[in-house]
C-alpha positions in Angstrom: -9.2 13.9 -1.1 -5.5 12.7 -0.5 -3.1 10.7 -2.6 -2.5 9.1 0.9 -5.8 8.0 1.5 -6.4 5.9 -1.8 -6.4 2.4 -2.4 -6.8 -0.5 -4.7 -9.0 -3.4 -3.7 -8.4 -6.8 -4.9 -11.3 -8.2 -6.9 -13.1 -4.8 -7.0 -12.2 -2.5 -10.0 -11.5 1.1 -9.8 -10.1 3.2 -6.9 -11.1 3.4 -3.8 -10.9 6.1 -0.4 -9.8 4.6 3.0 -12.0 5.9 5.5 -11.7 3.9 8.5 -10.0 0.6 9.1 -10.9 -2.2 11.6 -9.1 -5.3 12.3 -11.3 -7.2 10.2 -11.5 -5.1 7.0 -11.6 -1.4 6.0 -14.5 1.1 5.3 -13.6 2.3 2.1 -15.7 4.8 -0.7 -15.5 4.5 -4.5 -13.9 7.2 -6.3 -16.5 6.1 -9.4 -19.7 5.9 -7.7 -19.4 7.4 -4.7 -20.7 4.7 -2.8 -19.3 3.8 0.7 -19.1 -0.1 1.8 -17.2 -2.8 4.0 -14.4 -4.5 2.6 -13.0 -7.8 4.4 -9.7 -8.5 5.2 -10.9 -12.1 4.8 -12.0 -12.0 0.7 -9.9 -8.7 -0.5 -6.8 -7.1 0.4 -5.2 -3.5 0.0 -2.6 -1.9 -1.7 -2.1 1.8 -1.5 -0.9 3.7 -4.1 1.6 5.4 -2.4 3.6 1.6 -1.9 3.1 0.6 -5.6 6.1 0.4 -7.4 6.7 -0.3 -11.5 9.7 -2.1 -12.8 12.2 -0.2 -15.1 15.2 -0.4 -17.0 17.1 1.1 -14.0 15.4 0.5 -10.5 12.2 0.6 -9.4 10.2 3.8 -9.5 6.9 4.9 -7.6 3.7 4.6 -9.5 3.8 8.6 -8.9 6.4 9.1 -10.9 4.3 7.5 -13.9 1.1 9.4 -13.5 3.8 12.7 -13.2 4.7 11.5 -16.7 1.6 10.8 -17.9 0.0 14.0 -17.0 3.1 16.0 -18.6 2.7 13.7 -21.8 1.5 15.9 -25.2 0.4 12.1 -25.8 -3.5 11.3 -26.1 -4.7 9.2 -23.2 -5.7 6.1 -24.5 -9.5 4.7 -23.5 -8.8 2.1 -20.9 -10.6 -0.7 -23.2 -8.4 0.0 -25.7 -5.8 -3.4 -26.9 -2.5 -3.9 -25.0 -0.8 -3.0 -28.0 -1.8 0.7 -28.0 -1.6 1.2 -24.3 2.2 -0.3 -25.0 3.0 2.0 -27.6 1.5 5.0 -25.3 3.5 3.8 -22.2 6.9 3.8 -25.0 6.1 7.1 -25.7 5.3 8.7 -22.2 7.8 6.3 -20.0 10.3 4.7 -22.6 12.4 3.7 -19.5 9.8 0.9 -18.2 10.4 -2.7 -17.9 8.2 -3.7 -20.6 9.0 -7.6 -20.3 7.9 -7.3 -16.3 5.3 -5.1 -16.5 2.3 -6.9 -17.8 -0.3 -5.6 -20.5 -3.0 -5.8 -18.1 -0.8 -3.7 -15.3 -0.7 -0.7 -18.0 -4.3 -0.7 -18.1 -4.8 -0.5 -14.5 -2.5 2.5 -14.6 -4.3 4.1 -17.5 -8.1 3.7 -15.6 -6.2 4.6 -12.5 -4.9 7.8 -14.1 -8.2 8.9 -15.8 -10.2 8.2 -12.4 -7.7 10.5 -10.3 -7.7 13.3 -13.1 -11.7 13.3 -13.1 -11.9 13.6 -9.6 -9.3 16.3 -9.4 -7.0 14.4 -7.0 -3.6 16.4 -6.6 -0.7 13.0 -7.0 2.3 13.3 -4.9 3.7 11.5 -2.3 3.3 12.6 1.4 6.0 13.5 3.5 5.8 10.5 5.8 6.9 8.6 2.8 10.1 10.2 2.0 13.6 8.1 3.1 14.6 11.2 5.5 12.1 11.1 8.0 12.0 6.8 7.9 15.8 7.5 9.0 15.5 9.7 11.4 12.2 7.6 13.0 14.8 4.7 13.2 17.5 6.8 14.6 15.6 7.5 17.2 14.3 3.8 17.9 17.5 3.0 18.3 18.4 5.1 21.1 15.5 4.5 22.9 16.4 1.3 22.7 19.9 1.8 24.4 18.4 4.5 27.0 16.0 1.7 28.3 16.5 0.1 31.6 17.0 -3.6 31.7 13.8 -5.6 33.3 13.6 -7.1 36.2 11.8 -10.5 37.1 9.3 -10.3 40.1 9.9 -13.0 42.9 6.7 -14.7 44.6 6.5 -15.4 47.5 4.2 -18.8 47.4 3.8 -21.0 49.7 5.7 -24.2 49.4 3.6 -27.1 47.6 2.5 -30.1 49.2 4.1 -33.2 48.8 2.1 -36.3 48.2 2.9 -39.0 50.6 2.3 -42.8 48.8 -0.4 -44.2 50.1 -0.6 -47.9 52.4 -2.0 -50.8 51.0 -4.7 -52.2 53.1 
């Protein structure tokens, strides 16, 4: 299973695997359960993990960099019931750079379940390469050559016959 490939569904808890997408929703399986359903694009929407970001202090960091921390933390995990209170004080201990103002109680928990789902599934968290800023420059270096390579269109002529003109009609 791949960082890559996971996904949070709105109004569904937990973590979910992309396994095929249509236009009109996404096939996805729960990392929890196991199961496999459809989810419309109509009643939920996706967020992969890999585009999540957390306010800090500083700028804003990739929810990677957080599990990173939390997995190299001597810190207890809390339970994911616990209050907001003692997930704050865990998330001052692990990540003392976060914006604690704009991140929201109930955002901390989501990363704490998150985190306890991926380690229990064994899921190895890093970014893919497709993600770095390198290779998005060099994909739009490219575009933009291709774009000045290209020839200019042309516009086809028809060759219609001309239309019929009405002549007005006599009055009887």
């Amino acid at each position: 299973m791949e960082y890559n490939k996971l996904v949070s569904v709105t109004g569904l808890s937990g973590l979910y695997e992309l396994i095929s997408s249509k236009a009109d929703g996404g096939i996805v399986r729960s990392l929890e359960d196991k199961s496999t359903k459809f989810v419309s694009n109509r009643l939920h929407s996706f967020s992969h993990l890999e585009s999540i970001e957390i306010f800090t202090v500083k700028d804003n960091i990739n929810l990677v960099e957080i599990f990173a921390a939390m997995k190299n933390s001597k810190e207890p995990l809390p339970d994911g019931k616990a209050d907001a209170k003692a997930i704050r004080a865990y998330f001052e201990e692990v990540y003392p750079d976060m914006d604690f103002d704009r991140v929201y109680g109930s955002d901390m928990k989501k990363m704490v379940k998150w985190f306890d789902i991926l380690s229990k599934n064994s899921v190895e968290i890093k970014l893919s390469e497709a993600n770095t800023d390198d290779s998005t420059e060099v994909v739009a270096e490219k575009k933009t050559t291709a774009n000045k390579t290209a020839a200019p269109k042309t516009t086809a002529v028809k060759n219609a016959p001309p239309k019929k003109i009405n002549s007005p009609r006599k009055m009887a």
